[in-house]
mmCIF file of the N, C-alpha and C atoms, coordinates in Angstrom:
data_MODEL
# 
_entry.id   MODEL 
# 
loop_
_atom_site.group_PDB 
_atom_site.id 
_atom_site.type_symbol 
_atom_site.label_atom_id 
_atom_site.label_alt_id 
_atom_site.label_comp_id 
_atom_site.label_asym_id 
_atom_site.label_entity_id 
_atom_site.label_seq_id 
_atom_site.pdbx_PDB_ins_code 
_atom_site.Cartn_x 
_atom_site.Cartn_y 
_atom_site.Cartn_z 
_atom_site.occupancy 
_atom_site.B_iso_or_equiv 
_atom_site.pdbx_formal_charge 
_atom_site.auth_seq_id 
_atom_site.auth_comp_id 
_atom_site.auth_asym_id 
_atom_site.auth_atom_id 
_atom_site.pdbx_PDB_model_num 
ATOM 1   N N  . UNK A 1 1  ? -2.223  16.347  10.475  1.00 0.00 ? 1  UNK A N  1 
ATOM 2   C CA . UNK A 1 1  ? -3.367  15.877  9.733   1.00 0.00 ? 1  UNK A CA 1 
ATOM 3   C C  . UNK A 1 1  ? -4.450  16.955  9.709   1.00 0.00 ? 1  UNK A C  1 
ATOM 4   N N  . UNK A 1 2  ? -5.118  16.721  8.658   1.00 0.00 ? 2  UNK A N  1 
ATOM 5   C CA . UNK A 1 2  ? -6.434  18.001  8.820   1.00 0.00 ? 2  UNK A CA 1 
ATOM 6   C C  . UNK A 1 2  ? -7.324  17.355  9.473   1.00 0.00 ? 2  UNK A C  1 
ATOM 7   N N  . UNK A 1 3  ? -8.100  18.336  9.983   1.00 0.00 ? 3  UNK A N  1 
ATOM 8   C CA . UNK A 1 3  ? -9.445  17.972  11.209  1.00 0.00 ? 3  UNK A CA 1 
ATOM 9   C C  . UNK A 1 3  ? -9.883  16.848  10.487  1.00 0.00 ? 3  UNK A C  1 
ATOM 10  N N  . UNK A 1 4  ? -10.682 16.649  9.444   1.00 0.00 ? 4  UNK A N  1 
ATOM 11  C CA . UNK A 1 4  ? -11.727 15.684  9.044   1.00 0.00 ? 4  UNK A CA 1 
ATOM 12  C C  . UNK A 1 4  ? -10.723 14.437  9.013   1.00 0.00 ? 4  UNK A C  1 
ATOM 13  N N  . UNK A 1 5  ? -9.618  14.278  8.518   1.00 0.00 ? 5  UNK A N  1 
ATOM 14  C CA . UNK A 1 5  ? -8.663  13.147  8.176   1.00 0.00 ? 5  UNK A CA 1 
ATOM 15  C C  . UNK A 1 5  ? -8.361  12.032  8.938   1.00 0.00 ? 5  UNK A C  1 
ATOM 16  N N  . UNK A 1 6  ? -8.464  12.664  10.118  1.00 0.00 ? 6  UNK A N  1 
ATOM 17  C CA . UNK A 1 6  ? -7.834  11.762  11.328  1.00 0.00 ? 6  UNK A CA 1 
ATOM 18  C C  . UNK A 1 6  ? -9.080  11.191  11.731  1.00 0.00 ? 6  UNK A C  1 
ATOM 19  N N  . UNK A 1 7  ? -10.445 11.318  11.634  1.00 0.00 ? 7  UNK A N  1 
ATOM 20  C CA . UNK A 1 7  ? -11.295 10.288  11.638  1.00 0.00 ? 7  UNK A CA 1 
ATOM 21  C C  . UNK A 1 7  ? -11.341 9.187   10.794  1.00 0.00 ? 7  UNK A C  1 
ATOM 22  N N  . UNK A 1 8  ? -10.913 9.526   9.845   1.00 0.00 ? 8  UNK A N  1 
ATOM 23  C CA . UNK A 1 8  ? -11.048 8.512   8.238   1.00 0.00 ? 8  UNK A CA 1 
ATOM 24  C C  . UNK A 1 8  ? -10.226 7.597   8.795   1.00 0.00 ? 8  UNK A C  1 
ATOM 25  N N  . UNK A 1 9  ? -9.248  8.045   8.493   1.00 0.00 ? 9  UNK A N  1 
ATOM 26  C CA . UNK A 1 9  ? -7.965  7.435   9.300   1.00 0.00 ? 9  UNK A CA 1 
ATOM 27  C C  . UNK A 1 9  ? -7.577  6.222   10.037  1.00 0.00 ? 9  UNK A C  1 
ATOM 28  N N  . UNK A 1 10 ? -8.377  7.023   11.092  1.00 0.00 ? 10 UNK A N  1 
ATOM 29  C CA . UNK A 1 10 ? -8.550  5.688   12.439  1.00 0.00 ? 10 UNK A CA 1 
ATOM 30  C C  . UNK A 1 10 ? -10.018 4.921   12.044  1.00 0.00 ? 10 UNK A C  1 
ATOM 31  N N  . UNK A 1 11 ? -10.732 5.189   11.287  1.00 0.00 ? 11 UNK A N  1 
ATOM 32  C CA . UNK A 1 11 ? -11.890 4.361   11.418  1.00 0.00 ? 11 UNK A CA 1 
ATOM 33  C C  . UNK A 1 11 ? -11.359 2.816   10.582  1.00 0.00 ? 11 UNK A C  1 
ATOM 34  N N  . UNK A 1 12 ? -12.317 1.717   11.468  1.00 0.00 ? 12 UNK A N  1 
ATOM 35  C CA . UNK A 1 12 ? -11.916 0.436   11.073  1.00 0.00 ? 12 UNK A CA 1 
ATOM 36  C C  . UNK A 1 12 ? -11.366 0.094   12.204  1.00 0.00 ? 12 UNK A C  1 
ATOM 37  N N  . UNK A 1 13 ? -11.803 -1.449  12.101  1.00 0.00 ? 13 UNK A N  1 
ATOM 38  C CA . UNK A 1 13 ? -11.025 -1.852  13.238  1.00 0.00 ? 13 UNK A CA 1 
ATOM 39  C C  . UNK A 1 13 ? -10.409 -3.500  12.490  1.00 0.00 ? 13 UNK A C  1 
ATOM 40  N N  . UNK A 1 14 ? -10.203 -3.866  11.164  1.00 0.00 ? 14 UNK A N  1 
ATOM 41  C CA . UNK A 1 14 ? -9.359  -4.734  10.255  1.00 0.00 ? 14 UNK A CA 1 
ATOM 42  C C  . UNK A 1 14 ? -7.865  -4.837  11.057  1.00 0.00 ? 14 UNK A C  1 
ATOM 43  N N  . UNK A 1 15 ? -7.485  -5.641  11.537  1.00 0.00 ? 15 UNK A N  1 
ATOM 44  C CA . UNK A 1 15 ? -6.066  -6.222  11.597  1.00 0.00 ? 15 UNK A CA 1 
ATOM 45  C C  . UNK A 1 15 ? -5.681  -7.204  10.788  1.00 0.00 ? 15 UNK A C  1 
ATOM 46  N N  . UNK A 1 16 ? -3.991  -6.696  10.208  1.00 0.00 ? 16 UNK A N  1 
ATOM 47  C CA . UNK A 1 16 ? -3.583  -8.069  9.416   1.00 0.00 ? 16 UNK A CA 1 
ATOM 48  C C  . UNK A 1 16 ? -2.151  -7.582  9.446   1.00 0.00 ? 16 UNK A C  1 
ATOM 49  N N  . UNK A 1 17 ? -1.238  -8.770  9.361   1.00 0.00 ? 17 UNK A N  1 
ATOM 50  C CA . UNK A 1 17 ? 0.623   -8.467  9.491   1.00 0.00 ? 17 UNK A CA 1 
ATOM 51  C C  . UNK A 1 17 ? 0.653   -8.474  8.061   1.00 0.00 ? 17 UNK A C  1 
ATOM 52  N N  . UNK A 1 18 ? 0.615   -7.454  7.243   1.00 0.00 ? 18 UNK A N  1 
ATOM 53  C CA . UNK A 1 18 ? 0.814   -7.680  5.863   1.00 0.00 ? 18 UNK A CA 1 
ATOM 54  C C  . UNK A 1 18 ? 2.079   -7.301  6.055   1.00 0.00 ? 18 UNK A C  1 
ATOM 55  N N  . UNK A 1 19 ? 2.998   -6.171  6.648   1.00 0.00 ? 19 UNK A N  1 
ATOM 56  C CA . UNK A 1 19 ? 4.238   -5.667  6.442   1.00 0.00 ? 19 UNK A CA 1 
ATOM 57  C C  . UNK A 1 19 ? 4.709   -6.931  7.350   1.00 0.00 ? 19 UNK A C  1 
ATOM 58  N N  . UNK A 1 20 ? 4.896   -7.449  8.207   1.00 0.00 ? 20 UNK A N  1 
ATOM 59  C CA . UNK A 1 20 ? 5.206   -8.370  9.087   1.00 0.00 ? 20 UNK A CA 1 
ATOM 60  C C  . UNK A 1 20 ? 5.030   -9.763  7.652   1.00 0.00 ? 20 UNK A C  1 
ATOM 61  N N  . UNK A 1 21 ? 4.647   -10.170 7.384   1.00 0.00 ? 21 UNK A N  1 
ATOM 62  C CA . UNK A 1 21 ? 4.894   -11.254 6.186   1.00 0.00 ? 21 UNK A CA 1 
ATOM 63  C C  . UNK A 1 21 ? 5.677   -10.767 5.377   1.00 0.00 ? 21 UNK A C  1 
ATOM 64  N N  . UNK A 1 22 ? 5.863   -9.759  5.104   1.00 0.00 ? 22 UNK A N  1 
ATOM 65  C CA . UNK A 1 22 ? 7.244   -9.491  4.026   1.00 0.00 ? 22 UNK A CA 1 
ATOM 66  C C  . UNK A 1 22 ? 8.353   -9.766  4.610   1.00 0.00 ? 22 UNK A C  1 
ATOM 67  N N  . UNK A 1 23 ? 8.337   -8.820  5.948   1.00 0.00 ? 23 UNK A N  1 
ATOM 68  C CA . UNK A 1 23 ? 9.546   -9.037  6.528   1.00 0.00 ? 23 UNK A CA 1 
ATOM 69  C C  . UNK A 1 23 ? 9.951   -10.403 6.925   1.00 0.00 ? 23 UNK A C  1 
ATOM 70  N N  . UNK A 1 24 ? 8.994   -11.528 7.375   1.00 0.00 ? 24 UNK A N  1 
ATOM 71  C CA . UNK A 1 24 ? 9.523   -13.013 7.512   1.00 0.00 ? 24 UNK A CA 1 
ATOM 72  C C  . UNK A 1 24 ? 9.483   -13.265 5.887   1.00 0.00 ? 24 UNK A C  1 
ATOM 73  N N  . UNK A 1 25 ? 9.248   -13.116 5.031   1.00 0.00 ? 25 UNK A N  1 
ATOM 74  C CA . UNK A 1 25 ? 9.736   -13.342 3.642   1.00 0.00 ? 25 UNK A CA 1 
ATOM 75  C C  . UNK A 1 25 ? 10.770  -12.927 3.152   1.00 0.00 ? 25 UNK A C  1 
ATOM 76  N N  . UNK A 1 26 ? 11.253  -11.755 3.284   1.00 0.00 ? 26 UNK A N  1 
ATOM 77  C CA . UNK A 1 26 ? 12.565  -11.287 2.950   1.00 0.00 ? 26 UNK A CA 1 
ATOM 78  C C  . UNK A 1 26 ? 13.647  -12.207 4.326   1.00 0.00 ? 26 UNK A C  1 
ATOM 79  N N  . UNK A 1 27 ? 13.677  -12.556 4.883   1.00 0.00 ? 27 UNK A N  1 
ATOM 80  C CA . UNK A 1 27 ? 14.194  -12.781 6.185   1.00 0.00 ? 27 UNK A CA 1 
ATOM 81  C C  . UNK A 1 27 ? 14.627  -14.282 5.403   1.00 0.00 ? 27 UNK A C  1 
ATOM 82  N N  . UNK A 1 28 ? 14.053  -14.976 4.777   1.00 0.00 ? 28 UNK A N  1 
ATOM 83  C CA . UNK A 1 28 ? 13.976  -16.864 4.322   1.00 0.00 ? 28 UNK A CA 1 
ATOM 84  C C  . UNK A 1 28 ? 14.552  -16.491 2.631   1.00 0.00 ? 28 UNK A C  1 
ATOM 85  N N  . UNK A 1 29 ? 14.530  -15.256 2.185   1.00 0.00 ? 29 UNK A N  1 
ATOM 86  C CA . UNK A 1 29 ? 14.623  -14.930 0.677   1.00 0.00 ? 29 UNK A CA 1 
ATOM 87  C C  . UNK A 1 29 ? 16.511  -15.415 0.761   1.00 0.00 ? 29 UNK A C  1 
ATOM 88  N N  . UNK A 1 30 ? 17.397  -15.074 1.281   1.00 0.00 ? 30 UNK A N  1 
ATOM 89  C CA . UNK A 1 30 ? 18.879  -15.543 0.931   1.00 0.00 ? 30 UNK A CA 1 
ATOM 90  C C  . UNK A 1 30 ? 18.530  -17.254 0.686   1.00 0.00 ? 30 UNK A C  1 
ATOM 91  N N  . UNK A 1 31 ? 17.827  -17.938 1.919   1.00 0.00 ? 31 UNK A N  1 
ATOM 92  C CA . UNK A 1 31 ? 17.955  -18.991 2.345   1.00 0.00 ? 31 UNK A CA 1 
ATOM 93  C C  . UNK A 1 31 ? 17.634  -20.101 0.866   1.00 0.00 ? 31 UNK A C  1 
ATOM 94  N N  . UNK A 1 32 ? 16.571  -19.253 0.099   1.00 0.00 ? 32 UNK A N  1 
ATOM 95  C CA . UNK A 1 32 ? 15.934  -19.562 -1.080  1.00 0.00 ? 32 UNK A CA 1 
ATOM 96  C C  . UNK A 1 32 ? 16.722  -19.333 -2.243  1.00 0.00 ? 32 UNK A C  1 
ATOM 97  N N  . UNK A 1 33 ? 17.304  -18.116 -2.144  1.00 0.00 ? 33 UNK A N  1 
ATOM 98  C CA . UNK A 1 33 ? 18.164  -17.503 -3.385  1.00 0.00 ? 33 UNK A CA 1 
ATOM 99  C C  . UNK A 1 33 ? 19.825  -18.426 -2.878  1.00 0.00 ? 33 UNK A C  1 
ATOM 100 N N  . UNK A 1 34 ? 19.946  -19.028 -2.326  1.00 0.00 ? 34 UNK A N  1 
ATOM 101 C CA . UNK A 1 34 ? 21.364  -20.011 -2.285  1.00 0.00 ? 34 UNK A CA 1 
ATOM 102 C C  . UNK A 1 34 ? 21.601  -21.064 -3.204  1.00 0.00 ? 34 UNK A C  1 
ATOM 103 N N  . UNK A 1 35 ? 20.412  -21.601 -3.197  1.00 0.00 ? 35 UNK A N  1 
ATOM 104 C CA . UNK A 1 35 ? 19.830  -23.047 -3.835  1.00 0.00 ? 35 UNK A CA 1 
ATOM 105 C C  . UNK A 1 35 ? 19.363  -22.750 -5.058  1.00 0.00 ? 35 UNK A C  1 
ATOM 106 N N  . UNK A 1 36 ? 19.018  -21.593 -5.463  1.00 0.00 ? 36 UNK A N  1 
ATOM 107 C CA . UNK A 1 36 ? 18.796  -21.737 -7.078  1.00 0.00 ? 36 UNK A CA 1 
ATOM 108 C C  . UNK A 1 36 ? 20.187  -21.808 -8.135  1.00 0.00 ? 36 UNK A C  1 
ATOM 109 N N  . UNK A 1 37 ? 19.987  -22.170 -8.951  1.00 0.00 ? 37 UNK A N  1 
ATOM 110 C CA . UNK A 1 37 ? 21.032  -22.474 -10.116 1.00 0.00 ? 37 UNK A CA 1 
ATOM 111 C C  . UNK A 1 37 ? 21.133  -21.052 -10.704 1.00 0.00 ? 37 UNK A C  1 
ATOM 112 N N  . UNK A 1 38 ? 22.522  -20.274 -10.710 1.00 0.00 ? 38 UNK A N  1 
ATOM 113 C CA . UNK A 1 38 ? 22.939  -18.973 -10.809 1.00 0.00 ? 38 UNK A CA 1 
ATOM 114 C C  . UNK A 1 38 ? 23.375  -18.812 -12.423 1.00 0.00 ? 38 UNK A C  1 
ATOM 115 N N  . UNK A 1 39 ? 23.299  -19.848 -13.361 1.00 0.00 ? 39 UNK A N  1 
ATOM 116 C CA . UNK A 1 39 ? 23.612  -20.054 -14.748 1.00 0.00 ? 39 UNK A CA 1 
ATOM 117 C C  . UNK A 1 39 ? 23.218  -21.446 -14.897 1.00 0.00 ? 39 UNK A C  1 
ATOM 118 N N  . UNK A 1 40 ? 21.886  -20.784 -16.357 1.00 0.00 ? 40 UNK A N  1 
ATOM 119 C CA . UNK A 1 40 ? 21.331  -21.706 -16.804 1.00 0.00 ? 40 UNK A CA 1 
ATOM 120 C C  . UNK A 1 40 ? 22.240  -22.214 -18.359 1.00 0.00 ? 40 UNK A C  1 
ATOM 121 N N  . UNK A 1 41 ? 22.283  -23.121 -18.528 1.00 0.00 ? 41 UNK A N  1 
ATOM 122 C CA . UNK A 1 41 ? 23.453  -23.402 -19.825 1.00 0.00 ? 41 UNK A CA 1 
ATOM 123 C C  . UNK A 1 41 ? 22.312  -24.134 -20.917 1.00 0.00 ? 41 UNK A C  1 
ATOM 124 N N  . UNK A 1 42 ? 22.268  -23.965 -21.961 1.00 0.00 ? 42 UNK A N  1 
ATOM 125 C CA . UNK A 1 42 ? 21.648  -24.374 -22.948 1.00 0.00 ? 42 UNK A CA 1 
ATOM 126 C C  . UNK A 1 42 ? 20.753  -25.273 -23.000 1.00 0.00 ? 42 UNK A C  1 
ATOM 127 N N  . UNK A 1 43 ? 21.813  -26.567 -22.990 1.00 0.00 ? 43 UNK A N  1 
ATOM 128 C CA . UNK A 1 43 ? 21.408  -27.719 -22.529 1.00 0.00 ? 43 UNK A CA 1 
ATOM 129 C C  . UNK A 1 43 ? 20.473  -28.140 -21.725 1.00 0.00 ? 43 UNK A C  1 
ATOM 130 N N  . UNK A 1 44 ? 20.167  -27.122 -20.654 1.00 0.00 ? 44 UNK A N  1 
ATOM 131 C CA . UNK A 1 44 ? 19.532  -27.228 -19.816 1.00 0.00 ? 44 UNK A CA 1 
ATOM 132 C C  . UNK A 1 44 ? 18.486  -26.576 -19.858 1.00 0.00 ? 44 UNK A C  1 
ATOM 133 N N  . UNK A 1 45 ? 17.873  -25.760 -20.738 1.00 0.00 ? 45 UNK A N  1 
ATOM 134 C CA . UNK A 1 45 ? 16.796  -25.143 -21.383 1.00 0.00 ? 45 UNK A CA 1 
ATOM 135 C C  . UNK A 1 45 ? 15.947  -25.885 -22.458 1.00 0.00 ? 45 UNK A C  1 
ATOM 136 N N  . UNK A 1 46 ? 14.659  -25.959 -22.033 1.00 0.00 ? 46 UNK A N  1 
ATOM 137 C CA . UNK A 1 46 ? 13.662  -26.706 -22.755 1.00 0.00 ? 46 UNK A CA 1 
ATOM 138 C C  . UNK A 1 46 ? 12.916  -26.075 -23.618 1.00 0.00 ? 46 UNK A C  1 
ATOM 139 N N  . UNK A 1 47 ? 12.765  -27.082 -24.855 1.00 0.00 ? 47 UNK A N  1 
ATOM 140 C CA . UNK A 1 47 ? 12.397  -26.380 -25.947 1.00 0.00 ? 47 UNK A CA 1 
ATOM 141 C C  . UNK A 1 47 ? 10.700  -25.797 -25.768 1.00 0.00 ? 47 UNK A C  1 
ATOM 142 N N  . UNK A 1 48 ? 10.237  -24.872 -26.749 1.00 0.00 ? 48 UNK A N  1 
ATOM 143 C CA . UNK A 1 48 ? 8.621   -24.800 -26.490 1.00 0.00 ? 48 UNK A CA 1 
ATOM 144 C C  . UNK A 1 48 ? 7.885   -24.334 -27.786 1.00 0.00 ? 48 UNK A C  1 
ATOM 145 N N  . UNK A 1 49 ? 7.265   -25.207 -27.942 1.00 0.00 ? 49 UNK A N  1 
ATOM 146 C CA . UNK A 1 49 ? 6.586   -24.446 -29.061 1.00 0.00 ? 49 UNK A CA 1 
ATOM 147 C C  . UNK A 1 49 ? 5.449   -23.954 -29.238 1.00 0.00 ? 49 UNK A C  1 
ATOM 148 N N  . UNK A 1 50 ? 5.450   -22.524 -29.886 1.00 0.00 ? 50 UNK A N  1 
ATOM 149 C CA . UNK A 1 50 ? 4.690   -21.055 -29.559 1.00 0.00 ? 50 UNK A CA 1 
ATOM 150 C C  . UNK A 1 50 ? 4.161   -20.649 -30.825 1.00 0.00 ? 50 UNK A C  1 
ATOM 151 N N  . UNK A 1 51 ? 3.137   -19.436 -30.487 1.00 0.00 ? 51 UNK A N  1 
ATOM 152 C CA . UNK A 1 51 ? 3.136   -18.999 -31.971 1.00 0.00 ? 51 UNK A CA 1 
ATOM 153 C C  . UNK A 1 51 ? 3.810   -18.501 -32.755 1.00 0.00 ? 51 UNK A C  1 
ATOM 154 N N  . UNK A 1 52 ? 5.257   -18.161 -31.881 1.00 0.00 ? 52 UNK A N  1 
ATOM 155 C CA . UNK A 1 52 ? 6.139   -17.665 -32.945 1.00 0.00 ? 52 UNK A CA 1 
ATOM 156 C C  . UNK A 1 52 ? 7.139   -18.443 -33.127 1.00 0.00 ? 52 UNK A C  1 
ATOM 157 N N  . UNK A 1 53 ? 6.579   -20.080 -33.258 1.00 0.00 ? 53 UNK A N  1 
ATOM 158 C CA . UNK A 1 53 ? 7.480   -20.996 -34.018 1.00 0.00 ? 53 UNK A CA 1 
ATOM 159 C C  . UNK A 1 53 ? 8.070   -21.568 -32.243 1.00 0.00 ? 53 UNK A C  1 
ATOM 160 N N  . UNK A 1 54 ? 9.259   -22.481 -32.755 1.00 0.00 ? 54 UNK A N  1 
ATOM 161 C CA . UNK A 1 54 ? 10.620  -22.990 -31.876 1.00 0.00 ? 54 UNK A CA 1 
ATOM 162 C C  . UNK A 1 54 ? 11.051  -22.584 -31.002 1.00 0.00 ? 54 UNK A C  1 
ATOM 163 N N  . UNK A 1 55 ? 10.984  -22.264 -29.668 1.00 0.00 ? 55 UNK A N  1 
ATOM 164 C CA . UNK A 1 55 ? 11.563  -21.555 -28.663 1.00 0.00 ? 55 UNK A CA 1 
ATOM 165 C C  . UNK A 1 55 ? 12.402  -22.029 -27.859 1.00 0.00 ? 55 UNK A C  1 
ATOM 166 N N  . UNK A 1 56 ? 13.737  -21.998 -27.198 1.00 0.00 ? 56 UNK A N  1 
ATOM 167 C CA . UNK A 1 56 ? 14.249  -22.214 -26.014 1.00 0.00 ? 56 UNK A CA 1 
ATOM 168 C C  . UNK A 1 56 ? 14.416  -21.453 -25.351 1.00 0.00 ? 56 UNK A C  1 
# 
């Protein structure tokens, strides 16, 4: 690090598990991605209507 940097650096004293919440999020993500429906079929798509007309 350059001289001045490593003050910047370390200044603050903020704690938070932001990388630690991903990782228990990715960790529950299979558990989530099991249970979703892997093919949506037509039928099962709802219509909407937009400004560009009729949508499913």
């Amino acid at each position: 690090m350059a001289w001045g940097e490593s003050k910047a650096w370390l200044a603050g004293e903020l704690n938070q598990g932001l990388y630690q919440d991903l990782l228990e999020d990715a960790a529950q993500l299979p558990g989530l991605q099991s249970k979703r429906k892997k093919v949506v079929h037509p039928e099962e798509m709802p219509w909407e209507m937009s400004r560009q007309g009729l949508l499913k």
